[in-house]
N, C-alpha and C positions, 0 to 999 in steps of 0.2 A: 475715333476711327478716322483717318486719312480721309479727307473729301474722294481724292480720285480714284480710292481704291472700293470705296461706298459705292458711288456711283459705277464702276466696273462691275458689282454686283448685284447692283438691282436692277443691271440692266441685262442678266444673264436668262430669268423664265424668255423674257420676249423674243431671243436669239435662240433659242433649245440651247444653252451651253449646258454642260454638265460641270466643267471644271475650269477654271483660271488659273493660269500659270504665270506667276514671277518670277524673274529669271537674271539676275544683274551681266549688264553687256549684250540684253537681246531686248526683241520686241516682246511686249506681251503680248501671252496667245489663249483664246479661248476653246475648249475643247467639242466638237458640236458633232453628232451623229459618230464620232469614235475618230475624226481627222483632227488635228491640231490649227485653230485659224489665226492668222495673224491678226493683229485690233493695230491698226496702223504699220507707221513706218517707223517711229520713235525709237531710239533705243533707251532702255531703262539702263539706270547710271545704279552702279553699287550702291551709292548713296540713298537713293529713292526708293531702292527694291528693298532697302534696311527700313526706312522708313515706313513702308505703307504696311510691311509683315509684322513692324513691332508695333505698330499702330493695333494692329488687332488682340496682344494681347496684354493682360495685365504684368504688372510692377512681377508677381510672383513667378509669373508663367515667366518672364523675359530673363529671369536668374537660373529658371529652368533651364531653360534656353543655352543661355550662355555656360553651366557649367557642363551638360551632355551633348550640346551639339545638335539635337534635336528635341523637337515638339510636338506634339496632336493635341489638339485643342478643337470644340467645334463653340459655335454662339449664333444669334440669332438678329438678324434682323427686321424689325416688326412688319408687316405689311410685304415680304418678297418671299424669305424663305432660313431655313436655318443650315449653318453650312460647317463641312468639316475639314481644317486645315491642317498641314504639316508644314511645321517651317525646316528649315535645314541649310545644311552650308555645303557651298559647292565653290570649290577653286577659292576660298577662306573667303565666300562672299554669301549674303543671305537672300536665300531663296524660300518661294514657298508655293504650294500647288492646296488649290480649294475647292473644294467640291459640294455641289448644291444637294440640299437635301430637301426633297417637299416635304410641305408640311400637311398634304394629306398623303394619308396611308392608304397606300392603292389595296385592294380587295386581290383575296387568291385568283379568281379569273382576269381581273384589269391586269396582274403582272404575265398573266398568260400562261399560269400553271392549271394541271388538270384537277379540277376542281374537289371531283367526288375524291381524292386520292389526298390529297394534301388536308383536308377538313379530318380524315378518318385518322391519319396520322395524330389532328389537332386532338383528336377525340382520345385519344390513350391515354390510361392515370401513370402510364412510367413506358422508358423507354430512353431510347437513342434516336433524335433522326438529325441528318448530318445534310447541309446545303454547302458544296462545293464549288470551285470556280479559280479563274486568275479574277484578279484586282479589279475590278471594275463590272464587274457579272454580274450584277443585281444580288447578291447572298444577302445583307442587311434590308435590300429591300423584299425580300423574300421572306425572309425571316418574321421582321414588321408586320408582315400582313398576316403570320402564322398564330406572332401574341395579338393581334389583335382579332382574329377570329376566337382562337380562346377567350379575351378578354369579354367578347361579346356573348359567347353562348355557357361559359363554364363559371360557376361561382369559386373560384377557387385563388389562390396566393402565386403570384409571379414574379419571380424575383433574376434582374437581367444585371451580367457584368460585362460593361461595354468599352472599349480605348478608343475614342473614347464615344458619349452615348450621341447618335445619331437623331432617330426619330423619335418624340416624343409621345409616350404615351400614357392618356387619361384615363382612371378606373369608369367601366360599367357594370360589368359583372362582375369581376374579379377584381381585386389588390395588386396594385404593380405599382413595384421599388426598381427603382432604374439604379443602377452602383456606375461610377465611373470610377476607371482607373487611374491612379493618381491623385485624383479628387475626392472622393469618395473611399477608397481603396486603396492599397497601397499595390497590388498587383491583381494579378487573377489568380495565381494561386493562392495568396492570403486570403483574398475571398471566397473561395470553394472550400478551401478549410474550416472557413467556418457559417456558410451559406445553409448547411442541415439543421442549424440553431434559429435559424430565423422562419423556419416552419413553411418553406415552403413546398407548392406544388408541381409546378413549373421555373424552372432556370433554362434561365437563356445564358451560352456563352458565344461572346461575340466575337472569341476567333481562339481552338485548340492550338496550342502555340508549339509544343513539347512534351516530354514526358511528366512532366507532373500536371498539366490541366488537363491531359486527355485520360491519364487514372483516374484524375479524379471524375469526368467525365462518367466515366464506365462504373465508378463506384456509386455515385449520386444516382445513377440508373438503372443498376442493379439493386440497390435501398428503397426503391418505389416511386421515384419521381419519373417526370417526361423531365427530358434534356435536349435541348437544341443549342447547335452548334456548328460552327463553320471553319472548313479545310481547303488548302488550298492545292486540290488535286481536282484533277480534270476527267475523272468518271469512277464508278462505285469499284472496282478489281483496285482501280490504284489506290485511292482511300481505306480500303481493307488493309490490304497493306502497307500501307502508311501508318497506321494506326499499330499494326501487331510488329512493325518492323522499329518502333521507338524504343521496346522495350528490350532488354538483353534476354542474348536466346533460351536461359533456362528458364523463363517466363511466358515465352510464346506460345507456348502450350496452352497454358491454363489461360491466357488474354483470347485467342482463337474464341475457348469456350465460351469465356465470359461476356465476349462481342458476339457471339451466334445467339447466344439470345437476350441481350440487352438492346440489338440494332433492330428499330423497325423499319427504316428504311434512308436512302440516298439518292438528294436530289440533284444532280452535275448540272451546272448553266451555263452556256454562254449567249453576250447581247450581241445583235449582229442589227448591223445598217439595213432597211429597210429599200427596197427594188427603188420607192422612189425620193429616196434621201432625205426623207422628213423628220424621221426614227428609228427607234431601236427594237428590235422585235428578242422575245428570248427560244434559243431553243436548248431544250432540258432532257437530259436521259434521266428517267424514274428507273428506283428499283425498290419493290416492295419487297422486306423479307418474308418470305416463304415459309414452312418447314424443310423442304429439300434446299432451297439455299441456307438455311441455317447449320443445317448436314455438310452443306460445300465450304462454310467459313470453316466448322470444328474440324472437319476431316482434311484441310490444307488441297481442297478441289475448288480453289476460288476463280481459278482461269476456265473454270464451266459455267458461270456467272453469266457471262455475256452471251452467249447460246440462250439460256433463259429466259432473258430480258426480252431477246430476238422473239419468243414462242408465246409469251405470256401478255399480250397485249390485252388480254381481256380482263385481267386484275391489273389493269391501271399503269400496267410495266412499258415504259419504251426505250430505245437506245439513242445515241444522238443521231445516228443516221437515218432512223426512222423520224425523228425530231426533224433532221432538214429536208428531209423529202416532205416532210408534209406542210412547212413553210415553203418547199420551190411549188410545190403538184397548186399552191393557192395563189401563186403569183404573188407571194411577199417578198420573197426573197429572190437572187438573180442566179442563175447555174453554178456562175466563180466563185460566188458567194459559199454557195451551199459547199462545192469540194474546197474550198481554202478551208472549212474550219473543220473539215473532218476527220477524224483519225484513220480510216480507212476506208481512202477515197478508192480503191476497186470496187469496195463491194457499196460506198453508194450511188457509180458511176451503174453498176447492174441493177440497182435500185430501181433508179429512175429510168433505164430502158436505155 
């Protein structure tokens, strides 16, 4: 590994960065509280930004590289942290952005999910539950702390397909086969194809890409497994639909059915900058399915969902705008804050009064 680009990383926990950006023809920047910071005045030269990105990977990974254009790759370094990168080209120059991964597993409440709700989900022998978000939302780290709550209280086989694998984790009570893709795997659908042979309890997929990982999703969990997995939609009505709109319409029918009762629930995240700029705070719309939302998936009433969510706070249900009122009413979060990430800022402008 490149000296300068070691040290640009282990000196990332002491700075809160989350991510490093190399970038040829600019400054490098590191990414801290969700702003981009610049690390001097310097500009990195095509040369060096080739350098320090091929520096991180091996002889195979770099042919990788070179004949698609692109990379994911993550590795470790002992004593900081383990980190996951993308190299890429931009303007026929190599670039690459990496991102810190700790290496302990935060606990369902340290990431600031509601606790009794997220553990019951852990508790199900089959099912669907789906952690959604844009790029950077905590969904892996979310997830992490979902197999490792199982891992800690269920004797049972977990078997995760990750692009590639993130956080690592140690058997306690359970069996856990981490698959990478690429490495281990030749994709995610090759390995869901044939994941039912390997006896497991729990599969993790680290990210429904398409139509064929998300059948396959819906099949593995209708067969009796729990199934976790992550979408890149921004609250449970869009994720339903997202899900049932993959499929060609003389199938949506019977996928409606087979998602009303395979999904037990959807956890939408986003991380927002903390009042005083130290961190990241999450706030998350839950939605446990029901029976009557199970009714609203099969019967095409999924835009009554949200009404639900809004009424059922007592089974563990909330929306995002219930989520940011209740990070502004504690003084974590700042008023801008809370209406920038809203989807509908009238109604948490009457929220909060």
């Amino acid at each position: 590994m490149d000296d300068k680009i070691r040290k640009l990383l282990e000196a990332m926990p002491a700075k809160n960065a989350s991510d490093l950006h190399i970038s040829a023809e600019s400054q490098l920047h590191y990414r801290i509280n969700n702003d981009l910071v610049k690390i001097g005045e310097e500009i990195t030269s095509p040369e060096e930004s080739k350098r320090m990105a091929y520096s991180l990977m091996s002889e195979d990974q770099i042919r990788k590289f070179e004949e698609h254009k692109e990379m994911d790759f993550a590795f470790f370094i002992k004593n900081v942290s383990r980190f996951r990168a993308n190299v890429f080209l931009q303007r026929g120059h190599v670039g690459c952005a990496i991102r810190m991964i700790p290496i302990k597993i935060r606990s369902i409440s340290e990431c600031g999910l509601p606790e009794s709700v997220l553990k019951d989900f852990c508790r199900f022998p089959k099912g669907l539950v789906l952690v959604t978000g844009a790029t950077g939302s905590g969904k892996s780290t979310t997830l992490a702390a979902m197999v490792n709550e199982i891992n800690k209280t269920r004797k049972c086989h977990i078997v995760t397909v990750e692009d590639p694998i993130e956080y690592v984790h140690h058997n306690i009570s359970a069996v856990i086969d981490q698959r990478e893709v690429g490495f281990d795997t030749l994709s995610f659908n090759n390995s869901l194809r044939h994941v039912l042979r390997q006896d497991p309890d729990v599969i993790l997929i680290g990210e429904l890409r398409d139509y064929e990982s998300i059948q396959s999703a819906l099949v593995i969990a209708d067969t009796g497994h729990l199934v976790l997995g992550t979408l890149h939609t921004s609250d449970s009505i869009q994720t339903i639909n997202r899900i049932v709109d993959v499929f060609p319409a003389h199938q949506q029918k019977q996928i409606r059915t087979q998602l009303s009762f395979v999904l037990l629930g959807i956890v939408s995240q986003q991380l927002i900058t903390n009042k005083t700029m130290t961190d990241r705070v999450l706030a998350a719309e839950i939605l446990v399915v029901t029976p009557p939302i199970r009714n609203m998936i099969r019967d095409e009433r999924v835009h009554h969902i949200y009404s639900t969510i809004q009424t059922s706070q007592r089974l563990g249900m909330k929306t995002m705008n219930q989520s940011l009122l209740e990070l502004y009413k504690k003084d974590i979060i700042s008023y801008d804050d809370a209406l920038s990430r809203s989807q509908d800022v009238e109604e948490l402008m009457k929220l909060i009064g």
